[in-house]
C-alpha positions in Angstrom: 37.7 40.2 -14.3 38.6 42.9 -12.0 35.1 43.4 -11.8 35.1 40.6 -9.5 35.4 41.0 -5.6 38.3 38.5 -4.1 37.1 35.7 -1.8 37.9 37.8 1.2 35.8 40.6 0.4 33.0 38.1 0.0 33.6 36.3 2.9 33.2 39.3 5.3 29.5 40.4 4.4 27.4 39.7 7.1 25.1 37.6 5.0 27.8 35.3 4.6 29.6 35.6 8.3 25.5 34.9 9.3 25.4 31.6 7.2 29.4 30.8 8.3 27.7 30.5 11.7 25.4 28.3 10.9 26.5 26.0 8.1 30.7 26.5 8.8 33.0 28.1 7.4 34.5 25.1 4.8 31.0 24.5 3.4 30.9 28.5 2.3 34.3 29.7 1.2 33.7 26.3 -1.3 30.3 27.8 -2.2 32.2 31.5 -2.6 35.1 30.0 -4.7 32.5 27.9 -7.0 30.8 31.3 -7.7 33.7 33.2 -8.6 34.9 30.6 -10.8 31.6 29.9 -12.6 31.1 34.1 -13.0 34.8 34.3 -14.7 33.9 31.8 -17.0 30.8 33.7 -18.5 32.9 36.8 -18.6 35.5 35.3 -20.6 32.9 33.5 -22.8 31.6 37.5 -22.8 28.4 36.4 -21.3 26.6 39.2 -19.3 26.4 38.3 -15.3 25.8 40.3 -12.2 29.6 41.0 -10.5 28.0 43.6 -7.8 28.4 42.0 -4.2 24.9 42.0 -2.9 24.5 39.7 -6.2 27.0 37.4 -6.0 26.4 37.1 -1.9 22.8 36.3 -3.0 24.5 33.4 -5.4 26.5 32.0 -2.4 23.7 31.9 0.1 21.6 30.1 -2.8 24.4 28.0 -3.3 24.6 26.7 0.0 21.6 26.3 0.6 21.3 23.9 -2.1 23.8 21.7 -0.8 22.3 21.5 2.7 18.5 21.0 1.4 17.8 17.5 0.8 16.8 16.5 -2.8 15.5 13.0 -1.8 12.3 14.1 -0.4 8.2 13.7 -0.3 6.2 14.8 -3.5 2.3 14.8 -4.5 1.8 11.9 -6.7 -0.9 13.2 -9.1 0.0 11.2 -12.0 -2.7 8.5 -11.5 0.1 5.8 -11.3 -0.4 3.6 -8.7 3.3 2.3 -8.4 5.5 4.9 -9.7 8.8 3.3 -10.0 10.2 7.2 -10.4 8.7 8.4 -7.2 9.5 5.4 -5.1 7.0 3.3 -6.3 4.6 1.3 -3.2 3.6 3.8 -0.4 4.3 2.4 3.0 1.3 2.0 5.4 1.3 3.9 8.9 2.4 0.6 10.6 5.5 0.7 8.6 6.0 3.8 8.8 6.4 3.7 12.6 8.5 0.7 12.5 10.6 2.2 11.0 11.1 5.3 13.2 11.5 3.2 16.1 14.1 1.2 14.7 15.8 4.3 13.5 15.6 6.3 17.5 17.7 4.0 18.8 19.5 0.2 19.3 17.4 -2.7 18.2 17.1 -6.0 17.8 18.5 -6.9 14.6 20.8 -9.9 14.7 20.5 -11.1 18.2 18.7 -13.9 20.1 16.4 -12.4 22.7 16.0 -15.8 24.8 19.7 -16.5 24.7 21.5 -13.2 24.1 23.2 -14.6 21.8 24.0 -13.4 18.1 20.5 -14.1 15.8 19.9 -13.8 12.3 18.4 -10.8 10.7 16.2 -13.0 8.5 14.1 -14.3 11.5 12.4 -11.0 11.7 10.5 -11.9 8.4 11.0 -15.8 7.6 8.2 -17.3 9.8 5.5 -14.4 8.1 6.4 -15.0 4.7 6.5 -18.7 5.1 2.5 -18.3 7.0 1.5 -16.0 3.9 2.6 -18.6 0.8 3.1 -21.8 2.1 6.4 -21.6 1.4 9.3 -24.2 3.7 11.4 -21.7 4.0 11.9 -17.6 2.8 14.8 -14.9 2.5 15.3 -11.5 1.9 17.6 -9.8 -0.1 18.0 -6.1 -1.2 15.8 -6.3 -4.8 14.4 -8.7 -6.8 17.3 -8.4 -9.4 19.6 -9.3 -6.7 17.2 -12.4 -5.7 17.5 -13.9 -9.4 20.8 -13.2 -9.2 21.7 -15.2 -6.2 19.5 -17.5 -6.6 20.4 -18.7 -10.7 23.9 -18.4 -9.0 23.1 -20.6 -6.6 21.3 -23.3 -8.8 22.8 -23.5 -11.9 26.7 -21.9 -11.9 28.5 -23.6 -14.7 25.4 -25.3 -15.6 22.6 -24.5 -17.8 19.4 -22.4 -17.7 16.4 -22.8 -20.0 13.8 -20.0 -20.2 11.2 -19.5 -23.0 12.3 -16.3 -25.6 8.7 -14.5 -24.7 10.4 -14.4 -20.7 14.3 -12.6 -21.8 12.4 -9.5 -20.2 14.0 -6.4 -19.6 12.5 -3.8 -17.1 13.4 -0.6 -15.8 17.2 0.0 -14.8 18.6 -1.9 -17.6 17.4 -5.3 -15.3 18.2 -7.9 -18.2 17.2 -11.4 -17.7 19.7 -12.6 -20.4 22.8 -10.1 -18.8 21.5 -11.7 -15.1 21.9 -15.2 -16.3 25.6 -14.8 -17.8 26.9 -12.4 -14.8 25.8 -15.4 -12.3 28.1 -17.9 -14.5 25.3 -20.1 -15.9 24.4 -20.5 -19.7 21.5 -19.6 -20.7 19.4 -21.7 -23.3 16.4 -20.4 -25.1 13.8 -21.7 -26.3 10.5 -21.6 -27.9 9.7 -18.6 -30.0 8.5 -15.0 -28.8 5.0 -15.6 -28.6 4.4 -19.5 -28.2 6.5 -22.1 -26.0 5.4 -25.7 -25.7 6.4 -28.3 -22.8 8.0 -30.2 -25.5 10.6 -27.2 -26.5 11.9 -27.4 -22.6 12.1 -31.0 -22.6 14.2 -31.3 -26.2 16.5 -28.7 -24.6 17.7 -30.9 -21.3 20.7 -32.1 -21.5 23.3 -33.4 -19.1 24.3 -30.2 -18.5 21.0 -28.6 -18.0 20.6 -27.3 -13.9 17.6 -25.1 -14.3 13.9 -24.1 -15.8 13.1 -20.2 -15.2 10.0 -18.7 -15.8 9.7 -15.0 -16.0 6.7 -13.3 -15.4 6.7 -10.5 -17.8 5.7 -7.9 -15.6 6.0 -4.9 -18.1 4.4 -5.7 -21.5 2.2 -8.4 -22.5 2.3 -10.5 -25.5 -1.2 -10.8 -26.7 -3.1 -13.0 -29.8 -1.4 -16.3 -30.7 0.4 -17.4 -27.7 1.2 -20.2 -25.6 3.1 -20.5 -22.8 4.0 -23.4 -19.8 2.0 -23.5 -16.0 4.5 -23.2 -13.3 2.5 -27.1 -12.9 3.8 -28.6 -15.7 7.2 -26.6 -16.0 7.3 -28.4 -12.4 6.1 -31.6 -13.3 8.9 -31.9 -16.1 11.7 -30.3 -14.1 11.1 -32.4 -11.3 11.1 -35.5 -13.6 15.0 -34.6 -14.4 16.1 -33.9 -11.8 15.9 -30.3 -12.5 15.3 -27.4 -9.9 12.7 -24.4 -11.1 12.9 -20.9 -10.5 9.8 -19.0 -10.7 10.5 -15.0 -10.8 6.8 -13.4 -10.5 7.8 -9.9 -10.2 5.2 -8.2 -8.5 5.2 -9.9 -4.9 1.1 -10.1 -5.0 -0.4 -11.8 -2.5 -4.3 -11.1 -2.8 -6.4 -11.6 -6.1 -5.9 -8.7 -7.9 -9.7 -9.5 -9.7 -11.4 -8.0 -6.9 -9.9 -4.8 -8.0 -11.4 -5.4 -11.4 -8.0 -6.0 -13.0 -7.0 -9.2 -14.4 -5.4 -11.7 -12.2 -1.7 -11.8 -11.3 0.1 -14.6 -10.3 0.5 -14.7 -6.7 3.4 -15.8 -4.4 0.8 -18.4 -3.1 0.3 -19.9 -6.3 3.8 -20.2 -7.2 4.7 -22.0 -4.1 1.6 -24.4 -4.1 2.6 -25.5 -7.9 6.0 -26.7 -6.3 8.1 -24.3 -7.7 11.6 -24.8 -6.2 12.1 -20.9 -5.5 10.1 -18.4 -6.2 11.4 -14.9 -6.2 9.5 -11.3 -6.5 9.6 -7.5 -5.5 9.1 -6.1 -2.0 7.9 -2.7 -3.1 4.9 -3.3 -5.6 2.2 -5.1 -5.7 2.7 -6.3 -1.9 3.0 -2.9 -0.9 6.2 -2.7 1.5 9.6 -1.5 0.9 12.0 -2.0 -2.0 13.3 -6.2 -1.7 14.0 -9.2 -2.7 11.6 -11.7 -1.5 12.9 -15.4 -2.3 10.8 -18.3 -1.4 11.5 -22.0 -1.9 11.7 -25.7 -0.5 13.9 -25.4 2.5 16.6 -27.4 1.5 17.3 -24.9 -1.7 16.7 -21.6 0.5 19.3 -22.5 3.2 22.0 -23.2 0.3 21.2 -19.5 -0.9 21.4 -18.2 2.8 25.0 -19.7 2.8 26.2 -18.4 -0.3 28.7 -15.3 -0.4 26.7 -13.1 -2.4 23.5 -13.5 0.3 25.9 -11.4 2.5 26.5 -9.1 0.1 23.1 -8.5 -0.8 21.6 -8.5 2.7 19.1 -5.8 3.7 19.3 -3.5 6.4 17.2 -3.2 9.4 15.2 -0.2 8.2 14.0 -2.3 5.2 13.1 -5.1 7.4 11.2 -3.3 10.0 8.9 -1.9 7.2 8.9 -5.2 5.7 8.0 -7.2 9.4 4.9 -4.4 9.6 3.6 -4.5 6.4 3.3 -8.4 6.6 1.9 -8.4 9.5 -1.1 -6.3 8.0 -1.4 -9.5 5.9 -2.5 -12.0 8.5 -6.1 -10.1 8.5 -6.5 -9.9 4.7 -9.0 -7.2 5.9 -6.9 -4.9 7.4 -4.5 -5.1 4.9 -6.5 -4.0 2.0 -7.7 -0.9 4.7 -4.1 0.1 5.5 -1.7 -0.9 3.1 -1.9 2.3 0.6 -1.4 0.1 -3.1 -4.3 -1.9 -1.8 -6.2 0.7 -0.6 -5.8 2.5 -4.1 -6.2 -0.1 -6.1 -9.8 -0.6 -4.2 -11.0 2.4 -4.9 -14.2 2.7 -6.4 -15.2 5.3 -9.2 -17.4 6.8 -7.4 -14.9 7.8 -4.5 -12.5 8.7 -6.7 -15.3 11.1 -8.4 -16.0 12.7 -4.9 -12.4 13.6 -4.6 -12.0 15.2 -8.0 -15.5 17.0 -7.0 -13.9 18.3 -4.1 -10.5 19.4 -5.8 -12.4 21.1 -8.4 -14.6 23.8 -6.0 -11.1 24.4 -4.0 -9.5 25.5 -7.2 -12.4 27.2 -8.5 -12.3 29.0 -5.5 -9.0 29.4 -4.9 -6.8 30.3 -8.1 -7.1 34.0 -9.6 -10.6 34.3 -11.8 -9.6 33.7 -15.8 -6.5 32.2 -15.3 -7.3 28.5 -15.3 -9.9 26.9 -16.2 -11.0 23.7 -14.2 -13.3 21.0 -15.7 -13.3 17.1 -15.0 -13.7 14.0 -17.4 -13.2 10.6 -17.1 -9.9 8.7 -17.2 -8.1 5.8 -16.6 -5.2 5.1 -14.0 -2.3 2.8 -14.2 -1.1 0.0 -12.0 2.7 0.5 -13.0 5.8 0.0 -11.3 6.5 -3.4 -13.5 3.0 -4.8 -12.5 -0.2 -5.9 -14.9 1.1 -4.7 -17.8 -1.8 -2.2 -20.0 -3.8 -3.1 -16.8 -6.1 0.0 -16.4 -8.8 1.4 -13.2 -11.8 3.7 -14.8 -10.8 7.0 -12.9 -11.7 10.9 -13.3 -9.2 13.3 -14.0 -9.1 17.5 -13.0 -8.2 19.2 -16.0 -6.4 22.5 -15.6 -5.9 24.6 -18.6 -4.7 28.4 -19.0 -4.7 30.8 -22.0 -1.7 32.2 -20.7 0.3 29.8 -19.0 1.2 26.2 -21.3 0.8 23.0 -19.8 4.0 22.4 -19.7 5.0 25.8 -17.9 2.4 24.9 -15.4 4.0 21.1 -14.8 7.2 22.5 -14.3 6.4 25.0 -11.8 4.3 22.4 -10.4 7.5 20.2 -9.9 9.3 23.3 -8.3 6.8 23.5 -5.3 7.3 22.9 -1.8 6.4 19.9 -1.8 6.6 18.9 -5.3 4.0 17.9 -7.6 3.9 15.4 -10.6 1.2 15.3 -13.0 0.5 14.3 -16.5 0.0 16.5 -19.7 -2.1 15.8 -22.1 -3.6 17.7 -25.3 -2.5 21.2 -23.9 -4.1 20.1 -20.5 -2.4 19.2 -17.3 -4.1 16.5 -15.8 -4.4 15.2 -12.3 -5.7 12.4 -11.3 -6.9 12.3 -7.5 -6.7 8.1 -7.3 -3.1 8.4 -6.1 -3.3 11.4 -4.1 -3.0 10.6 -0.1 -5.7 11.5 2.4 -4.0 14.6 4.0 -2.1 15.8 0.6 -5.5 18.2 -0.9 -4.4 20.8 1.0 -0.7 21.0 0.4 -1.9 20.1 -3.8 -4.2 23.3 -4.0 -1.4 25.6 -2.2 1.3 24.1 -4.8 -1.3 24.6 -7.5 -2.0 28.4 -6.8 1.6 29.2 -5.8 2.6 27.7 -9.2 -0.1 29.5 -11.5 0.7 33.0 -9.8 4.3 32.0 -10.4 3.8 31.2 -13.9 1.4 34.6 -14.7 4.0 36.8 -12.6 6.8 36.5 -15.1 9.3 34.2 -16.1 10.7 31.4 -13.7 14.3 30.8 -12.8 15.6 28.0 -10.0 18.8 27.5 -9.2 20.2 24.4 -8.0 23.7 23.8 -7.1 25.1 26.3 -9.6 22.7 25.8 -12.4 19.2 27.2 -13.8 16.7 26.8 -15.7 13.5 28.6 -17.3 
């Protein structure tokens, strides 16, 4: 232990005075103190460790540098899913993207009435576009589609009951349960049907006098395929509305253009739910329609403005970043045109084949020409990309994939190096081969992928690799 220099030794290199100056001095006496502790605690565990200054300045400096660098930040998506829910899922076009950095510089108009000068509502800013785009009465927004079922069976049916077919008790990503959102809002829930077929007649024998609300689930991650049946949002409407009975029509994906002219099957559309006279119809802000992440609710008027004065509306509201990428990227919407130009999902989903050939092409002959000779190897075959991100379920786009493959680096040494680069890059591994697929890779990103790609492959073939973040490595 004596090994060790004190804190004051440490604290008056001129590495560390140098980084005092620019970070403060709290930030790096915490960093100098977490290092110390962290180095006695290998030596008593007799672990071998560096205890020579130059060493343990180099650890401090590392250290806080960690904790100043963001680790929310951009990355190459390479992974040939279109909505990846773990890299932030729907890329927002330019004209949200400006939105909002100009609501960010400065004041704006959030919740204030520009004729009057009087206080507004936030919601304005999007109502009147999402009501022109579905034919919806009236529209809200809230911070994520769990959040809008949540309200909204809340809203409808607290105390009361809630019928949903078993095939719909879906649970997506983030432990979203259908049946855990139905109980936390206060409703029952009552199921019916079995997993794979549901008649009219199993909703209508469940009504009872106590019975507040149909749901219908889209089941946006998985697919239940061969002998099935299941209810239209028409009749589920028809028989609701013959009750009494308000319906509830979560589609998920927030899709507002037919997804067949992609060459995928069709999903529902926001349209489509609101023409069949579903009461409210809620969805997702970031996938399909290709904005940020929300919860889009939609509805007869007289239902929507009892959710917009219900507690929990408040507590779910969105801020006025999300709405100012939301505002733009409806907008796009109004010339179904541009909006399949601009928005990126669209634009990516669109993509022939053949374009996305021409890009691999051009990948390969910059690697090939790039990356040290006999290191990788660089072919292409074909593949096929997924939709993701909770939307068309085992939905896949013909695409063609850049192989990489090294007899001396593994494909899953490359990966991880990949992932370590400036800006990060995720890809997918298969059969010893790390595979990219250039269907999700932006316009300007080729560059900054063959830089990462070189930088990781000399990385990998110049020894062992070792990051440190925040106190802790790894190989």
């Amino acid at each position: 232990m004596r090994q060790l220099p004190a804190v004051s030794r440490v604290l008056q290199d001129r590495r560390v005075q140098d980084a005092i100056a620019v970070h403060g001095r709290q930030l790096v006496v915490d960093c100098v103190r977490e290092v110390l502790n962290r180095l006695r605690e290998h030596l008593q565990k007799g672990s071998a460790v560096a205890t020579d200054l130059p060493s343990i300045v180099s650890e401090v400096l590392q250290a806080v540098e960690c904790w100043r660098t963001p680790t929310l930040r951009r990355v190459i998506n390479a992974t040939g899913v279109v909505l990846h829910t773990g890299l932030g899922r729907a890329v927002l076009a330019q004209a949200a993207r400006r939105a909002v950095t100009e609501v960010a510089q400065g004041h704006s108009m959030l919740e204030v009435d520009r004729d009057t000068g009087e206080r507004g509502d936030r919601i304005e800013h999007v109502r009147d576009l999402l009501c022109r785009l579905t034919g919806a009465e009236d529209a809200t927004v809230v911070n994520n589609n769990a959040g809008a079922v949540l309200l909204a069976v809340t809203v409808l049916a607290q105390g009361k009951e809630v019928i949903i077919s078993r095939g719909q008790l879906v649970e997506i990503g983030g432990a979203f349960r259908m049946p855990d959102i139905i109980a936390q809002s206060g409703a029952k829930l009552v199921e019916v049907g079995t997993t794979n077929r549901t008649r009219l007649s199993d909703y209508e024998q469940a009504i009872t006098s106590d019975t507040a609300l149909l749901l219908r689930c889209h089941p946006s991650n998985f697919r239940i395929v061969g002998f099935t049946e299941e209810v239209s949002a028409e009749e589920l409407v028809s028989l609701a509305h013959r009750y009494g009975l308000a319906v509830l029509d979560d589609v998920g994906s927030g899709c507002l253009v037919d997804t067949a002219q992609f060459g995928l099957e069709h999903e529902p559309t926001l349209q489509e739910s609101v023409q069949a006279g579903c009461d409210i119809v809620t969805c997702s802000g970031d996938k399909l329609l290709g904005g940020p992440q929300a919860g889009i609710i939609l509805g007869r008027r007289q239902v929507v403005q009892r959710i917009r004065k219900h507690p929990l509306h408040r507590a779910l509201r969105v801020d006025k970043l999300t709405l100012a990428a939301l505002e733009a990227t409806l907008r796009l919407y109004l010339n179904p045109d541009e909006a399949q130009r601009e928005i990126p999902v669209l634009r990516t989903l669109a993509m022939s084949v053949g374009e996305v050939r021409r890009r691999a092409n051009r990948l390969r002959r910059r690697l090939q020409a790039t990356l040290p000779s006999g290191t990788v190897t660089v072919r292409l075959r074909d593949g096929l990309s997924a939709v993701g991100g909770g939307s068309l379920p085992g939905q896949q786009l013909g695409t063609v994939l850049v192989c990489l493959r090294s007899p001396e680096i593994s494909a899953q040494q490359l990966a991880h190096a990949l992932r370590w680069q400036e800006p990060a890059v995720f890809v997918r591994i298969e059969q010893e081969e790390v595979l990219i697929d250039p269907r999700t890779l932006l316009d300007d990103e080729l560059d900054a992928l063959v830089r990462a790609i070189d930088r990781a492959v000399v990385r990998c073939t110049g020894g062992k690799t070792n990051h440190a973040r925040c106190g802790q490595s790894g190989d």
